[in-house]
N, C-alpha and C positions, 0 to 999 in steps of 0.2 A: 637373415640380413647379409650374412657374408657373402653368400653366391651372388646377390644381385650386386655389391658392392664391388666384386670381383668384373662384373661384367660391365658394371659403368665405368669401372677402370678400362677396361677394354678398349671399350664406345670413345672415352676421353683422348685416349694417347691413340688409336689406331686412326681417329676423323682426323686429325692435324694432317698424318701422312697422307692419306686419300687425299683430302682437297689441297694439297699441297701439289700433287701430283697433275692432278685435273687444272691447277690453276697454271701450271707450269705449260700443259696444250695450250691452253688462252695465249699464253703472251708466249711462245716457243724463240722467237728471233728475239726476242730481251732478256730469254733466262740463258741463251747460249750465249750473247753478248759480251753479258756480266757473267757468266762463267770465263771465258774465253779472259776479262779483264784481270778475274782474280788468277789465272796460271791454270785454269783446269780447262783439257780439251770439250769446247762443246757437242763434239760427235759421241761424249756421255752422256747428252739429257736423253737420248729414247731408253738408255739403261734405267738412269735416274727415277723416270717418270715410271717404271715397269716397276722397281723396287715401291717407291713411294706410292703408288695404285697397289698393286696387290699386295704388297706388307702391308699396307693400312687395311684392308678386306681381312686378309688373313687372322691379326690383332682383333678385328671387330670381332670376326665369327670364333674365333679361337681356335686356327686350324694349322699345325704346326704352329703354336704359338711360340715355345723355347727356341726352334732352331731360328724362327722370324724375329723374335726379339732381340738375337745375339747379333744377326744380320743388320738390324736397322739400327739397334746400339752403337755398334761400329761406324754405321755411315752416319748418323745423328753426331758421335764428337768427332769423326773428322771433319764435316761438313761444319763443325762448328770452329774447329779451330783453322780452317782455310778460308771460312770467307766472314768470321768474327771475330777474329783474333787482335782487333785495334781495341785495347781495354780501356786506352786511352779516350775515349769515346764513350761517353756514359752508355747512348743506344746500346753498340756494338757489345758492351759487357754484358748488359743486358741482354742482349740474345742471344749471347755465351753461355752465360748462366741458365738460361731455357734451354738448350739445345742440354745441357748438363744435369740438367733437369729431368727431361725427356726422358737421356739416356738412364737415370737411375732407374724410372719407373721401367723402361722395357728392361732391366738387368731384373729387377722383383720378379717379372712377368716369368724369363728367360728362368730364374732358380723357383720357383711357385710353382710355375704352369698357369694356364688361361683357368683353371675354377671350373665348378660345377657345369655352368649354363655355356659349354662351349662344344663345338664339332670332334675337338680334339677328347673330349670327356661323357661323349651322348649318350652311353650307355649307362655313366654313373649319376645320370643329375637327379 
């Protein structure tokens, strides 16, 4: 039960990035906008979108999972504290506290490892 419990952790915390990623193509001139509004240059969403695509692939498949988790940790609370940080704001707290969220789960990931059923582990599953 642990290894597949390990791997749905994976699945859970690495889909947010992916389709965060891909959603951020969709609407490109609104996420540089509202980048651009909060103080952060938007000639970082093609970084952005690069981390948040293949950090989420990476998490899913478990492939450099540690160094990927400590990478997306990092961008998860600062991203959280630059463009959530009005706690004033019930929403806004709330998406603080999920991005804080996040970040715990990829620091578990980042000290653990990706588990049995991962690229980083295929020899031992």
């Amino acid at each position: 039960m642990e290894k597949i419990t390990q791997l749905v952790a994976r699945i859970f915390i690495g889909h947010i990035f992916l389709l965060a990623g891909l959603n951020k193509i969709g609407a490109y001139e609104g996420t540089q906008g509202y980048m651009a509004a909060m103080g952060v240059p938007g000639s970082l969403l093609p970084a952005v979108i690069l981390l948040e695509i293949l950090g989420g692939l990476a998490i899913i498949t478990g492939w450099k999972a540690r160094l990927t988790s400590y990478a997306l940790a990092g961008f998860t609370l600062v991203a959280g504290i630059i463009f959530h940080s009005n706690l004033a704001d019930q929403t806004q707290m709330i998406m603080f506290m999920k991005n804080i969220a996040i970040t715990g789960g990829l620091l578990l990931i980042a000290v653990h490892g990706s588990g049995a059923y991962s690229l980083d582990n295929r020899n031992h599953a």
